[in-house]
C-alpha positions in Angstrom: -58.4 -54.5 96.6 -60.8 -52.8 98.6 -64.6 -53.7 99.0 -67.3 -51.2 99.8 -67.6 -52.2 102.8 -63.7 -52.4 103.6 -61.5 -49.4 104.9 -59.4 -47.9 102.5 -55.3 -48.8 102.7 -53.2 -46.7 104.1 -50.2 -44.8 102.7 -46.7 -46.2 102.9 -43.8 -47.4 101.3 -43.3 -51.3 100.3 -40.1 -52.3 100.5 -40.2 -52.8 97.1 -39.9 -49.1 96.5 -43.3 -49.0 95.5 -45.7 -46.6 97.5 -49.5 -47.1 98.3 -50.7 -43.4 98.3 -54.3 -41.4 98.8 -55.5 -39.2 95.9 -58.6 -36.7 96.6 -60.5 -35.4 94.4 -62.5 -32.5 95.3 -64.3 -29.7 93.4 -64.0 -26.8 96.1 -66.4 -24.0 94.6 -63.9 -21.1 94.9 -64.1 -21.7 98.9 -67.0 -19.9 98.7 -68.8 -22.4 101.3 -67.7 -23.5 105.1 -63.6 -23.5 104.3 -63.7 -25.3 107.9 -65.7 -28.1 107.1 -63.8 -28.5 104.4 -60.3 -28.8 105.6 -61.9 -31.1 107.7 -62.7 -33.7 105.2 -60.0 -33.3 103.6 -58.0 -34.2 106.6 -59.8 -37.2 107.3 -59.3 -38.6 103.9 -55.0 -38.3 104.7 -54.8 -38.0 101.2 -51.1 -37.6 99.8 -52.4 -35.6 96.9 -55.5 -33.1 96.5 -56.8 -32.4 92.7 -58.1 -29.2 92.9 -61.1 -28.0 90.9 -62.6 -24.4 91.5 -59.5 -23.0 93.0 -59.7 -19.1 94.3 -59.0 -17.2 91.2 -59.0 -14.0 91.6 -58.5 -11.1 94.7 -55.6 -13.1 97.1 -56.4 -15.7 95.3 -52.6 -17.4 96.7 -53.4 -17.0 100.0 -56.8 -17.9 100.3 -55.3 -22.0 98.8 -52.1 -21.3 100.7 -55.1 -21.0 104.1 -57.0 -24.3 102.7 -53.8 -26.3 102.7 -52.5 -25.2 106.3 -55.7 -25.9 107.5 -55.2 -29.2 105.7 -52.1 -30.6 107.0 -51.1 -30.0 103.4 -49.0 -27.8 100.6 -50.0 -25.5 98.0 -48.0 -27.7 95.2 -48.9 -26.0 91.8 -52.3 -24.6 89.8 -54.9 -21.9 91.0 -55.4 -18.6 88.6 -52.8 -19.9 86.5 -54.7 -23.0 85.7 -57.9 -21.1 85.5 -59.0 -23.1 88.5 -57.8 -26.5 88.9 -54.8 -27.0 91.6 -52.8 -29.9 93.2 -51.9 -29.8 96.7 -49.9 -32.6 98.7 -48.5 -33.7 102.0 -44.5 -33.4 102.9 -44.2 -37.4 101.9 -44.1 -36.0 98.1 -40.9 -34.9 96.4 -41.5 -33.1 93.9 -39.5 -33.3 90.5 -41.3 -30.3 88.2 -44.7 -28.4 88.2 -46.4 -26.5 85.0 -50.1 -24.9 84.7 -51.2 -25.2 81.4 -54.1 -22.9 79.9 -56.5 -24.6 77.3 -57.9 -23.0 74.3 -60.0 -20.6 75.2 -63.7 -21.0 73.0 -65.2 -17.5 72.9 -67.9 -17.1 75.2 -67.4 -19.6 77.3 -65.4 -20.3 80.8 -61.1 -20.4 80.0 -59.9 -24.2 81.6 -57.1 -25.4 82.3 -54.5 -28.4 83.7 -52.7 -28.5 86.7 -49.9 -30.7 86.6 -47.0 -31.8 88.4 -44.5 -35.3 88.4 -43.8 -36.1 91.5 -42.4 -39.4 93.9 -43.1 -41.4 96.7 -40.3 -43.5 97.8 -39.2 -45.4 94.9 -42.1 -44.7 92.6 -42.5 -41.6 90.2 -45.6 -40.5 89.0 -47.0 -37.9 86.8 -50.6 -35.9 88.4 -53.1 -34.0 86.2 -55.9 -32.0 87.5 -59.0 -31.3 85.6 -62.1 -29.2 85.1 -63.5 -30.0 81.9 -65.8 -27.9 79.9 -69.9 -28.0 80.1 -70.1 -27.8 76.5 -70.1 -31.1 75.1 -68.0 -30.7 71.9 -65.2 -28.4 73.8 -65.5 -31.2 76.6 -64.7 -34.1 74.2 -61.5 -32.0 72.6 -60.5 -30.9 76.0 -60.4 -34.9 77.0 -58.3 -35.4 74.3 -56.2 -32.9 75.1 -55.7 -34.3 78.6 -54.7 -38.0 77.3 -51.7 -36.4 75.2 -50.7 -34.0 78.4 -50.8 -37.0 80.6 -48.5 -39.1 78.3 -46.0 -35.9 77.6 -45.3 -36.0 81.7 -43.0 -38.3 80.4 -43.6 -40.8 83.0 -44.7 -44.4 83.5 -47.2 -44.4 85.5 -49.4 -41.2 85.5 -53.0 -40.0 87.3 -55.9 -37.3 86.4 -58.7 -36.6 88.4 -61.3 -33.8 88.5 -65.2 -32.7 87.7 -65.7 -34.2 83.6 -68.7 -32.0 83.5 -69.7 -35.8 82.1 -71.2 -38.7 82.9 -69.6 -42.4 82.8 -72.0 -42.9 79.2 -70.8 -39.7 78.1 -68.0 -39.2 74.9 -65.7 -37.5 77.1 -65.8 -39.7 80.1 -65.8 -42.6 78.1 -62.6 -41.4 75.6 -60.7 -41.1 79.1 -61.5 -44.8 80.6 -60.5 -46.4 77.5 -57.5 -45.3 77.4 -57.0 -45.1 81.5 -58.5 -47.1 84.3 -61.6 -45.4 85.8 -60.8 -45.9 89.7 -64.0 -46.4 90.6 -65.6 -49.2 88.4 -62.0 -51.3 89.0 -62.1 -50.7 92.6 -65.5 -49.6 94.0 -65.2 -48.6 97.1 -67.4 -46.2 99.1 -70.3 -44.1 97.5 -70.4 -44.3 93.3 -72.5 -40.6 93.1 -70.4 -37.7 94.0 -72.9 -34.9 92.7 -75.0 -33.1 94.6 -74.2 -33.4 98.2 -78.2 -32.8 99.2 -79.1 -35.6 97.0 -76.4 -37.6 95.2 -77.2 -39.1 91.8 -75.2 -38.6 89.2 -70.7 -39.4 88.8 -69.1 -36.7 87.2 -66.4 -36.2 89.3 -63.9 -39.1 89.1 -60.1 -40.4 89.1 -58.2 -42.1 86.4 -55.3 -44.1 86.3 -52.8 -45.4 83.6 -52.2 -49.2 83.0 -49.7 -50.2 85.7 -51.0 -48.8 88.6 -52.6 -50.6 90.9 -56.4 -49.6 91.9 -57.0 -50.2 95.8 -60.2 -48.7 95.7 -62.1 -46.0 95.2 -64.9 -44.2 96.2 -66.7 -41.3 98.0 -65.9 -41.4 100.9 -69.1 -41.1 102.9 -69.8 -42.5 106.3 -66.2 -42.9 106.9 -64.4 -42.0 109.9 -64.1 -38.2 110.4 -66.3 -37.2 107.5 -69.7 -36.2 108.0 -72.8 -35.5 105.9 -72.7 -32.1 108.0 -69.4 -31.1 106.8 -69.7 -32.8 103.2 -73.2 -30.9 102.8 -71.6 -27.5 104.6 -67.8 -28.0 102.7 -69.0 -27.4 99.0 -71.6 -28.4 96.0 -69.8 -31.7 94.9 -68.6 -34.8 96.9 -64.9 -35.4 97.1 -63.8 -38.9 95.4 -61.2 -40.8 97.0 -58.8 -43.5 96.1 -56.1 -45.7 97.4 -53.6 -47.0 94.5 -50.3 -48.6 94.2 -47.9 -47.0 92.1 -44.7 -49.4 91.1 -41.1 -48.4 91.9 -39.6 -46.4 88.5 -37.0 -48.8 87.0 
């Protein structure tokens, strides 16, 4: 396990079959801010997989993700427009099994959401990804966290992940509905920075990874004053910090 203090593993393989990966979580504000500085801290973080929250949406709306992901060292794997914003992107270590963008009820007057989700392996171990960007409405937030625990466990796989911006706080319904029935990466592992909202001034976690059962949490954390990520690019990147985490996902029997 990783301290605060400690660097994060690396990916690989165990010989085992089991595969240490990265997971990022970022909340990209329709790469309406320095898409530079942003592929930059993404690329430091070597993650094997990027959750996605404010996707392009609309005019070129492929290309503009397909240009964050070159830039990236990284592939456009599913989501965008047709998850009303969130999207998963990975590295070439990822094979991937299926991919579906699912569309959530949409509540008059307020902003459509959706899930991007994928199953995918890494060596030996197969895992099922969800990315997320729940509502601001507290009452369509809480049904919207349900929803994501039955679409995680209809992956149909053992071992499963969701990340993404909960519009909620860790004493909140919503964020507490999701980490009692998954492990919240951060308060297993903390590693890094806890607050991943605003970038100027950072006080409040609503933007967080969650695991199921039997992976392992290596840490996890915002990834600030880490090698290759600045406070210039984080501040210049986007409005949210990105989370990062390090887990250990067992070989499928």
């Amino acid at each position: 396990m990783a301290t605060s203090s400690s660097a994060l593993p690396t990916s690989r393989t165990e010989p085992d079959g089991s595969a240490v990966i990265r997971v990022l979580s970022y909340n990209i504000r329709s790469m309406r801010d320095d898409t530079d500085a942003l592929a930059r801290v993404i690329r430091a973080c070597a993650p094997d997989l990027v959750l996605i929250q404010e996707a392009p949406r609309f005019f070129r709306w492929r290309k503009k993700l397909a240009r964050l992901a070159r830039a990236s060292d990284l592939v456009v794997l599913t989501g965008g427009a047709t998850a009303a914003g969130p999207a998963i992107l990975c590295n070439l270590r990822a094979t991937v099994e299926r991919t579906e963008d699912v569309l959530l009820p949409l509540t008059p007057g307020l902003h459509r959401r959706g899930f991007a989700t994928a199953v995918v392996r890494f060596g030996g171990a197969r895992l099922g990804v969800l990315s997320c960007h729940l509502s601001l409405q507290k009452d369509e937030r809480l049904e919207q966290g349900g929803m994501l625990l039955d679409r995680l466990a209809g992956l149909g796989t053992e071992h499963a992940i969701a990340g993404g911006d909960l519009n909620d706080r860790p004493a909140g319904r919503t964020f507490g509905l999701l980490a009692d029935s998954l492990q919240d990466c951060w308060a297993t592992a903390p590693w890094g920075g806890e607050y991943s909202s605003t970038p100027a001034d950072p006080h409040q976690r609503i933007d967080a990874i969650f695991a199921t059962k039997g992976v392992e949490v290596l840490g996890c954390g915002v990834p600030t004053g880490r090698p290759g990520v600045t406070q210039t690019d984080l501040r210049a990147a986007t409005d949210h910090l990105p989370v990062l985490a390090a887990l250990r996902v067992p070989a499928a029997l």
